[in-house]
C-alpha positions in Angstrom: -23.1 -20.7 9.7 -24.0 -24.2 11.4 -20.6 -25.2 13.7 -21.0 -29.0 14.3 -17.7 -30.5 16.3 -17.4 -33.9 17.1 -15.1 -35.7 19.0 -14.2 -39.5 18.1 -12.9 -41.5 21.4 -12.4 -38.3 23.5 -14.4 -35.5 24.9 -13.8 -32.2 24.1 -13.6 -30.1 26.7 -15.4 -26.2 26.4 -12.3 -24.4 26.3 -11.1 -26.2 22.7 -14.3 -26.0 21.8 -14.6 -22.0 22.0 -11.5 -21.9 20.6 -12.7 -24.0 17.9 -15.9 -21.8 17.5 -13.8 -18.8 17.5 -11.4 -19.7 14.8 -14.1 -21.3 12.6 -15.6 -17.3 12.8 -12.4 -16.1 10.9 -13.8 -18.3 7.4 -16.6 -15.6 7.4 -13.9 -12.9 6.6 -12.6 -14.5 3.2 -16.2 -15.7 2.2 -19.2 -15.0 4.0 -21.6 -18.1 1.8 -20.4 -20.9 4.3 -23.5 -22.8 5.0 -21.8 -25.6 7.6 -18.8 -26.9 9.0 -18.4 -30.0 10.4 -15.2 -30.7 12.6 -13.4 -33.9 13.8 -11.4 -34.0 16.1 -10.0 -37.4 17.2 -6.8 -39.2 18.8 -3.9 -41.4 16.6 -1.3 -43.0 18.6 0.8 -39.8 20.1 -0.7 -37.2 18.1 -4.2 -35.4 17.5 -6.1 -35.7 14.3 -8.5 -32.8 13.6 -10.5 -32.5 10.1 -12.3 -29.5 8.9 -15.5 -30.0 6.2 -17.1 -27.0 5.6 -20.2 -26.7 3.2 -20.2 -23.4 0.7 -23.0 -22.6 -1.7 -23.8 -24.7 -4.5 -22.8 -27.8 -3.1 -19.1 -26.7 -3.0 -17.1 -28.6 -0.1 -14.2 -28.0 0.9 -12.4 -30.1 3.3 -8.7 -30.3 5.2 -7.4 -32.5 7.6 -3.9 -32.0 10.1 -2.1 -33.7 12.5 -0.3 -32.3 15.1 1.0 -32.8 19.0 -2.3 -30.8 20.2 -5.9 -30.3 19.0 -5.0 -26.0 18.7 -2.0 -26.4 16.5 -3.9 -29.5 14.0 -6.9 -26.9 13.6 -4.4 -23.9 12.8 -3.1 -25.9 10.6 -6.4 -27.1 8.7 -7.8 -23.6 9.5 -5.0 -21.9 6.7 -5.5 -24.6 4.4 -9.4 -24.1 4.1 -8.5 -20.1 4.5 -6.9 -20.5 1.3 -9.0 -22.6 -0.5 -11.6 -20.0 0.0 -9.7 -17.4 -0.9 -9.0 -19.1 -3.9 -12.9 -20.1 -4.4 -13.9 -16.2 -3.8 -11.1 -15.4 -6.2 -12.1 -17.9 -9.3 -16.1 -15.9 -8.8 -14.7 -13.0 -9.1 -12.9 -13.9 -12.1 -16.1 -15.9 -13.6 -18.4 -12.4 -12.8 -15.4 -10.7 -14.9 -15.2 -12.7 -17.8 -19.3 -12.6 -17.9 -19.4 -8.4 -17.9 -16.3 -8.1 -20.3 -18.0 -10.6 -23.0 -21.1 -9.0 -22.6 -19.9 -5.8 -23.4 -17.6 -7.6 -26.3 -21.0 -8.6 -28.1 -22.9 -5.4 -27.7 -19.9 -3.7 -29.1 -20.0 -6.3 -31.8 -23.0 -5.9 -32.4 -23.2 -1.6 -32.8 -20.1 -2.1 -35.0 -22.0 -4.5 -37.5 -25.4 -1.8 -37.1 -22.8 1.4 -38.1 -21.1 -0.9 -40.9 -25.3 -2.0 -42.1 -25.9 1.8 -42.2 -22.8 3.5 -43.8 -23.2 0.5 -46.6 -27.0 2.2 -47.2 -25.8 5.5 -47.2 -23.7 4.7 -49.8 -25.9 3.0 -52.0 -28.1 5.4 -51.8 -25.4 8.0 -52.6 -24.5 6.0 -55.9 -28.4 5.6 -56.7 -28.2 10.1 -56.5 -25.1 10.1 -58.8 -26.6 7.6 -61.1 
């Protein structure tokens, strides 16, 4: 995962920025296909504004922006918001693979059910053709 963090009229000093690192490495437990993330952090009047972008596979993009008094407690708060737009994301694949196996099965069972109906109506022709 690519970590790009820029700051906008201020310089970020290391320790946000391992901070920032380090809580941009909890995204990889709710979905580990996170190509990028960009962050932003930058200053509006008495508060900080940070904004999250992060890049997921197949051109998917989530993105979250906070305000707070400090940088830490705008990119918590941005943080949980992507957190659960990914959960959410990993949640709606899921659901998609689901759908896919239970029609597929749906249509070969269709399918066997119209082979035994094709069969039994021979049979029985062929029964009537004996009697006859």
């Amino acid at each position: 995962m690519q970590t790009t963090i820029t700051g906008r009229h201020l310089r970020i000093p290391d320790e946000t920025r391992e901070f920032i690192e380090e809580r941009l490495e909890r995204f990889l437990r709710y979905f580990n296909r996170i190509s990028s993330v960009q962050v932003t952090v930058s200053p509006q009047q008495d508060e900080v504004n940070v904004e999250l972008v992060v890049h997921v596979i197949r051109g998917v993009t989530l993105v979250a922006a906070e305000r707070a008094a400090d940088a830490h407690a705008a990119l918590d708060l941005a943080a949980e918001k992507i957190e659960r737009k990914l959960i959410q994301l990993k949640e709606k694949i899921q659901e998609h693979r689901a759908k896919k196996v239970q029609s597929g099965s749906g249509k070969e069972a269709e399918a066997e059910k119209e082979a035994i109906e094709d069969y039994l109506e021979d049979a029985m022709e062929d029964l009537r053709e004996e009697l006859t």
